[in-house]
MARMAR-586331 format. One line per field, with one value per residue (C-alpha): x, y, z; residue number from 1; residue in three letters. Coordinates in Angstrom, 2 decimals. Layout:
BEGIN
px	X,...
py	Y,...
pz	Z,...
num	NUM,...
residuo	ALA,...
END
This chain:
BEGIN
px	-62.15,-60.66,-62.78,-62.49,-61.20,-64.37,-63.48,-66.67,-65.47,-65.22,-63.64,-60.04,-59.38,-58.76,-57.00,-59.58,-59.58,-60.59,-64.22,-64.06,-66.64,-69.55,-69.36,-67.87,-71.49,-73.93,-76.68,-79.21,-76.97,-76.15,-80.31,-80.72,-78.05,-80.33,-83.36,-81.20,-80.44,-84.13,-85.65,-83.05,-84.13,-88.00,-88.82,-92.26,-91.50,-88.06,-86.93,-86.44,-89.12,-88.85,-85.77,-83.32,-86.03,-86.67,-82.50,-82.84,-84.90,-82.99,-79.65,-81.16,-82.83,-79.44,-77.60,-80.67,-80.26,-76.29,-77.41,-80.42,-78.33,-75.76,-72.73,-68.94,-68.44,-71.89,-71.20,-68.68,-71.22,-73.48,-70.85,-70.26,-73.83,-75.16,-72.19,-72.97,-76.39,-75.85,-73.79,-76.18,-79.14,-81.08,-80.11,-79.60,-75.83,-75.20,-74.94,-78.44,-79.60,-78.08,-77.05,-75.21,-74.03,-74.39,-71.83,-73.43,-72.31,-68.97,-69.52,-70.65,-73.84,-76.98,-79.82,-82.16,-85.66,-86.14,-89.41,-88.86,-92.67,-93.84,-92.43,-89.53,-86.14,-83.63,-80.28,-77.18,-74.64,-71.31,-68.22,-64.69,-64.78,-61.95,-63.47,-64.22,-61.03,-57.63,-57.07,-56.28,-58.11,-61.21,-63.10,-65.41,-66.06,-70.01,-71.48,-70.02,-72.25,-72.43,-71.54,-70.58,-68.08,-67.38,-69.72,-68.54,-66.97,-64.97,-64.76,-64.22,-62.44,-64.77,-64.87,-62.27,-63.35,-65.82,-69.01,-68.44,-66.81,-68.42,-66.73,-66.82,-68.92,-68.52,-70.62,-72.28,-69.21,-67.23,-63.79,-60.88,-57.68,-55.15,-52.02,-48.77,-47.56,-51.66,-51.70,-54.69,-52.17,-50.94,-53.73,-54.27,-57.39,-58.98,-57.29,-59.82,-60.77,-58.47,-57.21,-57.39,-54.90,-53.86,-57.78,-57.13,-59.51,-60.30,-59.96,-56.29,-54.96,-52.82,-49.26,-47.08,-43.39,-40.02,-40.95,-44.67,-47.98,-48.49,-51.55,-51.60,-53.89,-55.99,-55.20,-57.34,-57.18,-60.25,-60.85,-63.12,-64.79,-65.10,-68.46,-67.22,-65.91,-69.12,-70.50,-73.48,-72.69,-75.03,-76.84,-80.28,-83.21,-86.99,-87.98,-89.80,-91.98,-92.82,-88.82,-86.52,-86.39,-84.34,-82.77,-83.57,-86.85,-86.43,-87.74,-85.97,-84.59,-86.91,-85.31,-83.29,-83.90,-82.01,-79.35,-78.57,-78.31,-76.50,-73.79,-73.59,-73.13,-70.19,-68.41,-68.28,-65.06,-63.41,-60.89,-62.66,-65.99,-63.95,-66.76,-69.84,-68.59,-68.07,-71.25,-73.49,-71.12,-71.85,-75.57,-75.94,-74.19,-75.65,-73.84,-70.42,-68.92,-67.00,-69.37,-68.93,-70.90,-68.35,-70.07,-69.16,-65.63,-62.52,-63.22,-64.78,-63.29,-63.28,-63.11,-59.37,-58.89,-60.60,-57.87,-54.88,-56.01,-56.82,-53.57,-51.11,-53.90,-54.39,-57.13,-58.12,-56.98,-58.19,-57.60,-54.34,-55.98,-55.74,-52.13,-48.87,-47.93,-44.49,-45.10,-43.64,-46.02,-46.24,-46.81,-49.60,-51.89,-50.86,-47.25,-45.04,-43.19,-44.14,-41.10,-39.25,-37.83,-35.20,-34.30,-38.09,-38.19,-39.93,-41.53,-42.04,-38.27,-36.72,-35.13,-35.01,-35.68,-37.41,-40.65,-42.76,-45.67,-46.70,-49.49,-52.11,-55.70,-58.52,-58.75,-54.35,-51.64,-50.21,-53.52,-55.72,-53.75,-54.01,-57.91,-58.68,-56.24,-53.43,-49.98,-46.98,-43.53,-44.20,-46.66,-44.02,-41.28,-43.88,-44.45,-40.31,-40.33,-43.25,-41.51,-38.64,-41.31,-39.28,-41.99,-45.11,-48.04,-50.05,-52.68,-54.86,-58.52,-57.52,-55.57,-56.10,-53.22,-50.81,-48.75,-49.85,-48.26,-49.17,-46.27,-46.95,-45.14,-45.74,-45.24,-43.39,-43.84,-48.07,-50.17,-50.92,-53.98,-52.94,-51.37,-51.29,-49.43,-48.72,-50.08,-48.58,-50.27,-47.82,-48.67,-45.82,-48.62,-48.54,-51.93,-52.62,-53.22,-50.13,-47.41,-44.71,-46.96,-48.94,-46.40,-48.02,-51.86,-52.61,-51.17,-53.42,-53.08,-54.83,-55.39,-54.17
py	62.48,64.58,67.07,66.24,69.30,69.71,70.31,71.35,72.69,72.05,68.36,68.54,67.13,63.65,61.61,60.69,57.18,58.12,59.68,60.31,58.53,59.59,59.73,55.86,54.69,53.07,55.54,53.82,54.40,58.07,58.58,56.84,59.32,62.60,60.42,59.95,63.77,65.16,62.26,63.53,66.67,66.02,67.77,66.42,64.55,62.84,63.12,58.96,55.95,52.46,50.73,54.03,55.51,52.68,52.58,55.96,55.79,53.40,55.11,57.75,56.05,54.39,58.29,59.33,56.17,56.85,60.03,58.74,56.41,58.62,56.59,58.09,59.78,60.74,64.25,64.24,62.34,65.51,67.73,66.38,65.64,69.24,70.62,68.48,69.12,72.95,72.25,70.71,73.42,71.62,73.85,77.55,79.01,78.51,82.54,82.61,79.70,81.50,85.55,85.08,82.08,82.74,81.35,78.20,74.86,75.26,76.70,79.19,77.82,78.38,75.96,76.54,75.07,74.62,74.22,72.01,71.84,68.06,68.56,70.52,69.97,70.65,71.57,72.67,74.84,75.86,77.28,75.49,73.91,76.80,79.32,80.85,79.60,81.74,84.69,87.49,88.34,90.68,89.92,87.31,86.11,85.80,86.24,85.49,88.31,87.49,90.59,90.67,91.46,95.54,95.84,98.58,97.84,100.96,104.37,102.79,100.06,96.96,93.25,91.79,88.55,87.38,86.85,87.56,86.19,85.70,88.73,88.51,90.76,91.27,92.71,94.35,95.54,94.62,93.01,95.28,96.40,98.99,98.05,99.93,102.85,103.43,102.01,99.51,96.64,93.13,91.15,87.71,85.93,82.75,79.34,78.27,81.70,83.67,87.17,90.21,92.64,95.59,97.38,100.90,102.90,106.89,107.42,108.40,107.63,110.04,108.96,110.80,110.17,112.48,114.88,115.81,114.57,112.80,111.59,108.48,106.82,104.15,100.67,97.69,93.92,91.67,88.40,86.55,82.56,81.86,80.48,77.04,76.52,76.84,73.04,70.89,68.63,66.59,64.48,66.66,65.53,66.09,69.31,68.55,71.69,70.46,69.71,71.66,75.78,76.81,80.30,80.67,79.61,79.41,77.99,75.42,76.82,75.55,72.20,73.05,69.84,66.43,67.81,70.30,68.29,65.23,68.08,69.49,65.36,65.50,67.78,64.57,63.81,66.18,65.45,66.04,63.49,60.80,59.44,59.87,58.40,55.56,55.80,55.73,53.08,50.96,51.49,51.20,47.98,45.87,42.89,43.65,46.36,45.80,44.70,47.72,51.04,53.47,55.94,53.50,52.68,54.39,55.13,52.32,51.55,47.80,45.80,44.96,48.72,49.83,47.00,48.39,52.03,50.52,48.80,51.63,54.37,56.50,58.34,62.35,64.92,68.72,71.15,72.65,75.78,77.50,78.90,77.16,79.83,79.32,80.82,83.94,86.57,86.77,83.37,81.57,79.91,76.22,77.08,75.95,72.80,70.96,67.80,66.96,63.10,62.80,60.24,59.61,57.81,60.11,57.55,61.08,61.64,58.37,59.81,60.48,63.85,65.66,65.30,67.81,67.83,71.32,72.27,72.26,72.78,70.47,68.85,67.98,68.20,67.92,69.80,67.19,64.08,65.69,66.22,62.62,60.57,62.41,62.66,61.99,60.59,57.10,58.19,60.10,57.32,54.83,57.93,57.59,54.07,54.14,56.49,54.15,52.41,51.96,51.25,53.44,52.87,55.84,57.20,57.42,57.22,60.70,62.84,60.82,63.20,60.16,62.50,61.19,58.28,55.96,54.88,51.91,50.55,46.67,46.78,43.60,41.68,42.09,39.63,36.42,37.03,40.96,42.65,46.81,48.98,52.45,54.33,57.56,59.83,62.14,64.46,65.99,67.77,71.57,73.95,77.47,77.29,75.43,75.95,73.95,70.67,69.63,66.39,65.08,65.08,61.93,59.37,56.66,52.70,50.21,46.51,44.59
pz	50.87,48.59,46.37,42.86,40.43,37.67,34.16,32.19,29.16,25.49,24.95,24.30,20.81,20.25,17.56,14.60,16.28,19.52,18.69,22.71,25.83,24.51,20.72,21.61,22.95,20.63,18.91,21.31,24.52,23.61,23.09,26.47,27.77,26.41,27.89,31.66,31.39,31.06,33.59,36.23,35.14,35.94,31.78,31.45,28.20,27.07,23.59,22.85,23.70,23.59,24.75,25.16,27.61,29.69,29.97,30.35,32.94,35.03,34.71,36.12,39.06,39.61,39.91,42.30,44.69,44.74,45.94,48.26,49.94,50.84,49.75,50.15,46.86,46.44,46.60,44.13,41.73,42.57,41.55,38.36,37.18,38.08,35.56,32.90,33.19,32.78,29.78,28.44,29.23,31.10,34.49,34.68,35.07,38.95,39.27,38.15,40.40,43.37,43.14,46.96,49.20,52.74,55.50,57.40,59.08,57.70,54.09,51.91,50.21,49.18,48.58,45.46,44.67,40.82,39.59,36.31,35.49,36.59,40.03,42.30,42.34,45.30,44.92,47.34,45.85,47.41,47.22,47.72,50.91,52.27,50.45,54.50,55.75,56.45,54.86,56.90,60.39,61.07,58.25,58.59,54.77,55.76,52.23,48.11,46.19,42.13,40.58,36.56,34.43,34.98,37.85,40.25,43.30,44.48,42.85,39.20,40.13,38.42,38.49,36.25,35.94,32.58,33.12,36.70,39.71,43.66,45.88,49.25,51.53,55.08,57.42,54.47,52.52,50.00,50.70,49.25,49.84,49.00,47.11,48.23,49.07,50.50,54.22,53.92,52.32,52.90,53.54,52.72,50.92,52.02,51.17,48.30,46.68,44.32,44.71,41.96,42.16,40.39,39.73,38.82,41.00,40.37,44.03,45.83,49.09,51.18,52.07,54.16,52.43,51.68,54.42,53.28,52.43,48.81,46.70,44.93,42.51,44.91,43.34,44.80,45.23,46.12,46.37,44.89,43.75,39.88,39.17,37.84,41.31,42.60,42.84,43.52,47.22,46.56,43.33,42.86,44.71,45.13,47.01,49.93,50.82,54.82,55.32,52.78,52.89,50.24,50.09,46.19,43.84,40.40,37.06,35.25,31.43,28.63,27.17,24.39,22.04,22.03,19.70,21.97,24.91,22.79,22.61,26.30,27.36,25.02,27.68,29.75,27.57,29.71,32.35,35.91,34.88,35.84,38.36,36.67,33.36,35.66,37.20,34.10,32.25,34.80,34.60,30.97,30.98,34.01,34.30,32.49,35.16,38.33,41.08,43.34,41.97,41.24,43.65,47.13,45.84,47.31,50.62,52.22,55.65,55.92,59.20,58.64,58.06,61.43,63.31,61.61,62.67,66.20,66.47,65.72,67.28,64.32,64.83,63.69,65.59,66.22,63.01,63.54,61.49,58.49,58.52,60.22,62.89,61.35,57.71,56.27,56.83,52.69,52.38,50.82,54.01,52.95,52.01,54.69,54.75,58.02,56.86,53.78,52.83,50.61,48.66,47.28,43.52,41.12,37.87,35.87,35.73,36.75,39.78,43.18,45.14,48.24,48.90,51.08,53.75,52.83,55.11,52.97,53.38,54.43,51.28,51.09,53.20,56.58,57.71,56.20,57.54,60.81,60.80,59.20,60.78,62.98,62.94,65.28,64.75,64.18,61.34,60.06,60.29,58.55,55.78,55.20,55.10,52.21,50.55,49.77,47.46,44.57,42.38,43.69,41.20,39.17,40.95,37.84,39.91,41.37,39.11,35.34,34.16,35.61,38.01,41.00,42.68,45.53,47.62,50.02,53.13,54.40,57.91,59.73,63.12,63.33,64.89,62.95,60.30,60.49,57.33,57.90,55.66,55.19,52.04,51.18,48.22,46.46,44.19,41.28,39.40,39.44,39.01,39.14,43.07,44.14,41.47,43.09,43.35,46.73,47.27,49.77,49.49,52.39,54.08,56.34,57.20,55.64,55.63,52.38
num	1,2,3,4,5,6,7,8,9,10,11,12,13,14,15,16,17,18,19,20,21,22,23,24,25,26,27,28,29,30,31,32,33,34,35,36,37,38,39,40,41,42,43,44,45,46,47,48,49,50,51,52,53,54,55,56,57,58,59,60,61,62,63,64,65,66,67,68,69,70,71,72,73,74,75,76,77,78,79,80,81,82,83,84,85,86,87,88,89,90,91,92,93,94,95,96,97,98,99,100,101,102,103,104,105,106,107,108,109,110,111,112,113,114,115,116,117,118,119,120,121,122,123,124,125,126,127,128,129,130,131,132,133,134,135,136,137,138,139,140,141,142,143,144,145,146,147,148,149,150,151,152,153,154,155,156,157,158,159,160,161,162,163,164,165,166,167,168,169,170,171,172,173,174,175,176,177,178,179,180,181,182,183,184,185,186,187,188,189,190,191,192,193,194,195,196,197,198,199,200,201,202,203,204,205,206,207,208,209,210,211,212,213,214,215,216,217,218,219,220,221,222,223,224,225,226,227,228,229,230,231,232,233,234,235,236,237,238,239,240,241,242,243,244,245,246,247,248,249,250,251,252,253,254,255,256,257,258,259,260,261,262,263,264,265,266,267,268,269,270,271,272,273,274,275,276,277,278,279,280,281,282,283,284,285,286,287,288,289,290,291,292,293,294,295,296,297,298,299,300,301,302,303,304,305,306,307,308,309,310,311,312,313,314,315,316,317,318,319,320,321,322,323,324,325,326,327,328,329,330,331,332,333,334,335,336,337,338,339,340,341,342,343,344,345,346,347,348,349,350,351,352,353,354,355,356,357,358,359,360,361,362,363,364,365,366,367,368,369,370,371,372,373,374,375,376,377,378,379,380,381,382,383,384,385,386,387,388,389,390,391,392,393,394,395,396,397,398,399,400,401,402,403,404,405,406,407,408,409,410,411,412,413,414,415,416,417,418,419,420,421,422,423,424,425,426,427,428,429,430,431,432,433,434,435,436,437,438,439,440,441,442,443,444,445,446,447,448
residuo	UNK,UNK,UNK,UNK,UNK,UNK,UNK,UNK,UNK,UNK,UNK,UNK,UNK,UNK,UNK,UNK,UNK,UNK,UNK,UNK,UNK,UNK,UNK,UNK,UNK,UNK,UNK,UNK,UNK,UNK,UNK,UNK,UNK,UNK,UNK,UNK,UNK,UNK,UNK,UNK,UNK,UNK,UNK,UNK,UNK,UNK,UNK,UNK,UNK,UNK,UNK,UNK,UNK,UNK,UNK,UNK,UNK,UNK,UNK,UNK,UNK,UNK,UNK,UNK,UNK,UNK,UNK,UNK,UNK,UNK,UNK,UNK,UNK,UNK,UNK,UNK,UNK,UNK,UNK,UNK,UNK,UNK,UNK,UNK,UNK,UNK,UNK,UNK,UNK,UNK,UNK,UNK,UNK,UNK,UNK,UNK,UNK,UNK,UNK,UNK,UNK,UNK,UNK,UNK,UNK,UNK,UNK,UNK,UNK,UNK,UNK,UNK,UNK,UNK,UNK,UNK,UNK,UNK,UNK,UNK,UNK,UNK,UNK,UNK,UNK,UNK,UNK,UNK,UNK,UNK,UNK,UNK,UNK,UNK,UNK,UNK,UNK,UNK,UNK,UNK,UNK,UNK,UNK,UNK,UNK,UNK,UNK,UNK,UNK,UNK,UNK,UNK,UNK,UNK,UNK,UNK,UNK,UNK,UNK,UNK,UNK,UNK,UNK,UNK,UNK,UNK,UNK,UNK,UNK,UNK,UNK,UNK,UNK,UNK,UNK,UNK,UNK,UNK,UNK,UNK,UNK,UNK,UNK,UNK,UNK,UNK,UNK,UNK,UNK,UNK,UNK,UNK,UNK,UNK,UNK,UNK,UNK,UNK,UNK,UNK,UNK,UNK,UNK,UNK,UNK,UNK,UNK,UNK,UNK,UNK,UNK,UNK,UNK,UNK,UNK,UNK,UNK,UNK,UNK,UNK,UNK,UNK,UNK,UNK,UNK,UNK,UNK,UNK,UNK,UNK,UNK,UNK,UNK,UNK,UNK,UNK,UNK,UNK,UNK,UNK,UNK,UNK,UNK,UNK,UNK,UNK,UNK,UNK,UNK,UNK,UNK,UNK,UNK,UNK,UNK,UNK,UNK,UNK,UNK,UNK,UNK,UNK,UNK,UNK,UNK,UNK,UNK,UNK,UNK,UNK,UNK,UNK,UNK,UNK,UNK,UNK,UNK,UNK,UNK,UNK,UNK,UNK,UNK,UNK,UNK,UNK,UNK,UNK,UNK,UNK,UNK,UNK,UNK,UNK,UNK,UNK,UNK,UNK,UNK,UNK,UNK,UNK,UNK,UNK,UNK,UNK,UNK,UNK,UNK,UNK,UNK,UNK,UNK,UNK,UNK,UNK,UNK,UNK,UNK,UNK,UNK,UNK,UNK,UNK,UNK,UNK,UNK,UNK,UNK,UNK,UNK,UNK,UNK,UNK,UNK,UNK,UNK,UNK,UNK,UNK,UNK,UNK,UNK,UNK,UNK,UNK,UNK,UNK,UNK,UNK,UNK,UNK,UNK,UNK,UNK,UNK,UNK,UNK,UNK,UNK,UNK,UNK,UNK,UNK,UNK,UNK,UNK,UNK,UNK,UNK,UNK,UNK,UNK,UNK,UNK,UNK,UNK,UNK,UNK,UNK,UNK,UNK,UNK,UNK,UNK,UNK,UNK,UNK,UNK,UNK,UNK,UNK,UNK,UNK,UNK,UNK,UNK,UNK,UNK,UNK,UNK,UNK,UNK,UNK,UNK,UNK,UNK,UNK,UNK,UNK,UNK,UNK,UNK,UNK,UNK,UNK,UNK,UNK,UNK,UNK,UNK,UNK,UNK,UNK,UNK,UNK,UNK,UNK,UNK,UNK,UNK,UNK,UNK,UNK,UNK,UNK,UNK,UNK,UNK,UNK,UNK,UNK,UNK,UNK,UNK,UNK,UNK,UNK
END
């Protein structure tokens, strides 16, 4: 299940006729939004009564049972309302919910107990889910340490980043390295964090060159997490004092008003709410939505599903790791292309071209088709067959930018009643991470 990319920003501007989701909603469905926002919240009193509290109330029972219950994109629901709630002031800045995030079962996290006033709130906060992954050996990427804008790390040379940034500790210090011509050079960050270079330092190194020994100015790179990377993995939840023991208490900000808050909800215009616009759309409209809550669609493995895998034995294999063995030392840990297919239609340009398996990461790639459903050469013949798809349709539930594409092979000669088919997902959008465009993010069977 792929992570979903948050966006929590101001809304981009829209056309005068498009006042945007939540400007759209009636007065009384935007108060029973402010009203859903402090009940999930816990504030002792809600700004609205009468009808927009009582649908405020139930909109946000509806987000806590998605979360309750567990179901497959409840996570990502979690992720989304925690950020919106924060824009709209209702929960601290996640650097002051959690100063570090400490390396355990398989992420760098921290759990935080918020006390909101009428009861306790629970939160899990964590970095990218390969924010510990790759990168280059002998460190061991055990803690992300909050440290603001200028903060020292090394003789002068500061954090970069504004307000701050996570930097990695390990085994107590900070993770730096030289830039050339000082020895301590080359090294690699983890596949989800970014890396700083070029930090001025006062310090020199000592580099023997021409015959004799040379100082030069010490410049350092380090890598590091941006705070809005750091997400909820889970929809808030009671705190449970005989069960839960969070790393962090804290006290919930004092409300800042309905107007206030009316405004922070407006960030749910933004691209990367996708899910819990869904979510509370179909909560404030009982009845009119699609019959499936938004939270349990998209990954449900159906009975027909589990015979197709059985038939053709697809089934997850061990993680080939972070880093192909194969890549240029200089590389980036998913950059290396495992297979290419030519001839694949592109709807953004109305042409054909190569498509890549890139290795990836967990979340994309030929590293995440191996993990959640393996990969051989008859998966890879049935990935060139769907990639003939001549008319692959827009993948708009996962990337709404529209440059996504689902490509789909319907595979012949089953047994009677069985229909199996190859899905391929292909993505042509670049980002900051992976400038040349992932390609392909997954590829599975499923019934149709």
């Amino acid at each position: 299940m792929g992570a979903l990319v948050l966006a929590v920003g101001a809304a981009p501007a829209t056309a005068a006729s498009d006042p945007g989701w939540f400007a759209a909603h009636s007065s009384e469905e935007r108060q029973a939004l402010v009203d859903y926002a402090y009940d999930r919240t816990a504030q002792a009193t809600v700004p609205y009564t009468g009808e927009a509290a009582t649908l405020g109330e139930a909109v946000a029972d509806d987000v806590a049972a998605a979360g309750a219950e567990e179901l497959p994109l409840a996570a990502e629901l979690g992720a989304e309302e925690f950020a919106t709630l924060e824009s709209a002031g209702l929960m601290a800045e996640v650097s002051a919910l959690a100063p570090a995030l400490a390396l355990g079962a398989g992420m760098l996290a921290a759990t935080v107990a918020i006390d909101v006033g009428v009861h306790t709130l629970l939160v899990k906060l964590a970095a990218p889910e390969d924010a510990d992954d790759g990168g280059s050996g002998g460190f061991s990427w055990d803690t992300l340490v909050w440290k603001a804008y200028g903060d020292e790390l090394y003789s002068g040379g500061r954090v970069q980043q504004s307000p701050g940034a996570y930097v990695y500790r390990s085994s107590g210090n900070w993770v730096l390295w030289d830039e050339e011509p000082c020895p301590y050079t080359g090294f690699r960050a983890p596949s989800g964090a970014r890396l700083q270079t070029g930090v001025a330092t006062s310090a020199t190194c000592r580099v023997w060159m021409n015959g004799r020994l040379t100082d030069y100015p010490d410049v350092i790179d380090y890598p590091y997490v941006p705070p809005a990377e750091v997400r909820a993995v889970a929809p808030l939840r009671p705190y449970d004092s005989e069960t839960d023991h969070p790393d962090y208490y804290r006290t919930a900000p004092t409300a800042p008003g309905a107007t206030a808050v009316e405004g922070g909800l407006a960030t749910l215009d933004a691209d990367g709410n996708e899910l819990l616009r869904e979510e509370l759309d179909w909560s404030l409209t009982p009845g009119a939505q699609e019959k499936e809550e938004p939270a349990s669609d998209g990954t449900k493995v159906t009975t027909e599903d589990r015979a197709c895998k059985s038939w053709f034995e697809e089934a997850p294999a061990l993680d080939p790791g972070a880093r192909s063995p194969e890549a240029e030392p200089a590389a980036e840990d998913w950059d290396y292309d495992v297979d290419e297919f030519e001839g694949v239609y592109n709807p953004l340009t109305r042409s054909t071209q190569t498509v890549k398996l890139r290795w990836g990461t967990k979340d994309w790639g030929y590293r995440h088709i191996v993990i959640g459903h393996g990969w051989d050469a008859t998966t890879a013949a049935r990935v060139g067959l769907a990639l003939r798809d001549p008319a692959p349709t827009a993948d708009l539930l996962h990337d709404p930018t529209g440059r996504s594409f689902l490509y789909r092979y319907e595979i012949p000669g089953l047994p009677t009643g069985m229909q199996c088919r190859q899905l391929v997902a292909v993505s042509y959008r670049p980002d900051a991470r992976v400038p040349v465009a992932r390609h392909i993010v997954t590829t599975f069977l499923e019934a149709y």
